[in-house]
SEDRENVEX-709193 format. One line per 8 residues: number of its first residue (from 1); for each residue x, y, z of C-alpha. Coordinates in steps of 0.02 Angstrom, whole numbers, plus 50000, padded with zeros to 5 digits. Example, Ala and Ser with C-alpha at 12.3 -4.5 7.8 and 13.67 -1.06 7.14 Angstrom:
BEGIN
1 = 50615,49775,50390 ~ 50684,49947,50357
This chain:
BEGIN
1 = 43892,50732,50741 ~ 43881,50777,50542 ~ 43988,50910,50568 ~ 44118,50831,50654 ~ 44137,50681,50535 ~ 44124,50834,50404 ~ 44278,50918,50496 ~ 44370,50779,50514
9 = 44346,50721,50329 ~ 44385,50896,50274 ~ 44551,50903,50392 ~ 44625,50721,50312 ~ 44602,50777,50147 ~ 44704,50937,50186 ~ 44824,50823,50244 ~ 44844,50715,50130
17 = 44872,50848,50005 ~ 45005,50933,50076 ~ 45083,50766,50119 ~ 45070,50760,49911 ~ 45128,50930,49883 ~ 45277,50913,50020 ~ 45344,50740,49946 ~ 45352,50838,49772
25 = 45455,50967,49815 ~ 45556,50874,49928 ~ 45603,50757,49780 ~ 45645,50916,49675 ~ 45767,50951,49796 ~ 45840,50774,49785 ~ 45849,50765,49611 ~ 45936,50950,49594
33 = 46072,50866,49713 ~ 46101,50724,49620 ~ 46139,50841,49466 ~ 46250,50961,49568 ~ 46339,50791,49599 ~ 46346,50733,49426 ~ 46406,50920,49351 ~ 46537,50935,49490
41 = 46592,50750,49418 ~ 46586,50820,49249 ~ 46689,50942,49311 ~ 46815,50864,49399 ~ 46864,50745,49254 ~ 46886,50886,49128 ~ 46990,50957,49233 ~ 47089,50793,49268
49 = 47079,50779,49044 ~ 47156,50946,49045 ~ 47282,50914,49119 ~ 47335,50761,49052 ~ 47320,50835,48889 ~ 47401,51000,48966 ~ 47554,50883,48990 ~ 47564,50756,48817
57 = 47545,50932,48734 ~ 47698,51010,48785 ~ 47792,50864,48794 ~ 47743,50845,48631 ~ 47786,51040,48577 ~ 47972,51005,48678 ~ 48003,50887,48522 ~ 47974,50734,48639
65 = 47876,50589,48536 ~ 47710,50519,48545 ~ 47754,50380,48655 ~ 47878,50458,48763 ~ 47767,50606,48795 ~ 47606,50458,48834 ~ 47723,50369,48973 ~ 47785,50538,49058
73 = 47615,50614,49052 ~ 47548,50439,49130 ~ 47687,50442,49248 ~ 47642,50643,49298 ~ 47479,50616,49328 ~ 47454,50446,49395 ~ 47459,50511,49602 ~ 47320,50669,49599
81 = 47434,50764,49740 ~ 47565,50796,49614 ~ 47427,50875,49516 ~ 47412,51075,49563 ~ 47229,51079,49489 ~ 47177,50946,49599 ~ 47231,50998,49760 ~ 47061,51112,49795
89 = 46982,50956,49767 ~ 47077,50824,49893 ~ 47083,50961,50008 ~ 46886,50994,50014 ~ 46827,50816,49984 ~ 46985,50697,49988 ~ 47000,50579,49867 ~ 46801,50531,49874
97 = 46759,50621,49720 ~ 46908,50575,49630 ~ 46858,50373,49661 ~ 46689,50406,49578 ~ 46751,50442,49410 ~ 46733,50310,49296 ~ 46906,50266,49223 ~ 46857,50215,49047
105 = 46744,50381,49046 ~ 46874,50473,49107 ~ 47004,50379,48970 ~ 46868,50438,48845 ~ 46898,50616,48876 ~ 47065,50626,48901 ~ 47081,50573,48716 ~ 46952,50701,48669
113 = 47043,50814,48754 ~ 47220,50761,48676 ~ 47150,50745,48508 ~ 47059,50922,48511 ~ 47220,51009,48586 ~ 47359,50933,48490 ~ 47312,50785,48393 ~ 47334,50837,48216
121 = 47490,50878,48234 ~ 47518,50684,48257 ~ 47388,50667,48131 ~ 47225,50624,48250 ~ 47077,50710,48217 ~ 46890,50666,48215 ~ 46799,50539,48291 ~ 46914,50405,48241
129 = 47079,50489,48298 ~ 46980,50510,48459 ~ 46986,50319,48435 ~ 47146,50289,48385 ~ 47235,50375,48533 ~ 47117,50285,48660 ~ 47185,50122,48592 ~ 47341,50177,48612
137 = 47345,50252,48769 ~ 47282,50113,48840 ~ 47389,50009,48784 ~ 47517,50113,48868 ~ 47440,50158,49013 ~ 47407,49946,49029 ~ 47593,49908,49008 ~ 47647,50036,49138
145 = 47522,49962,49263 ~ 47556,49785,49236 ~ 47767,49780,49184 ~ 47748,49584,49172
């Protein structure tokens, strides 16, 4: 009867220690998803950045000025389907990814992105011409959203 008590003692804690070892690797596995997510969300706004700044750049290089080149480059990329370097993205996951991104993250690096690309020739540079241009390009980007 010792043995069997032994036995069965012996089995639960065998148990319960894979049941330890399985719910630790299982939440590895969790956790590396939620980063995949995260980096492909990473990704997906630099590319949108890009391309904004793409856009202001060379309207800005065509001799077109700072706030013309803010409104068409709003204006260009305000509907993602008109955006080439998008379309792998709406096609594999719609426009589920694209809702995730935070806009005033995304806003953020867009003016990096501006500022790093083109912004000293409109004399932004540094931290606060990162600044600057966010201020303004919200300010734009608030006006053509609201007209009123």
């Amino acid at each position: 009867m010792k043995t069997i008590i032994f036995l069965i003692r012996r089995l639960f804690l065998i148990l319960t220690i894979t049941s330890v070892i399985l719910m630790f690797i299982q939440t590895k596995e969790v956790f590396a998803s939620e980063a995949n997510e995260v980096n492909k969300l990473i990704s997906l706004q630099n590319k949108i950045a890009k391309g904004y700044s793409n856009k202001f750049c060379n309207s800005i290089g065509m001799g077109i000025s700072k706030e013309g080149a803010t409104r068409l480059t709003i204006a260009e990329n305000k509907d993602s389907k008109f955006n080439p370097s998008l379309w792998f993205e709406l096609v594999s996951s719609g426009k589920s990814n694209l809702d995730q991104i935070n806009k005033n993250e995304l806003t953020d690096e867009i003016s990096k992105t501006i500022v790093n690309d083109c912004g000293r020739v409109l004399g932004f540079s540094g931290q606060q011409g990162v600044d600057d241009f966010k201020s303004y390009f919200i300010n734009i980007r608030d006006e053509m959203e609201d007209p009123t």
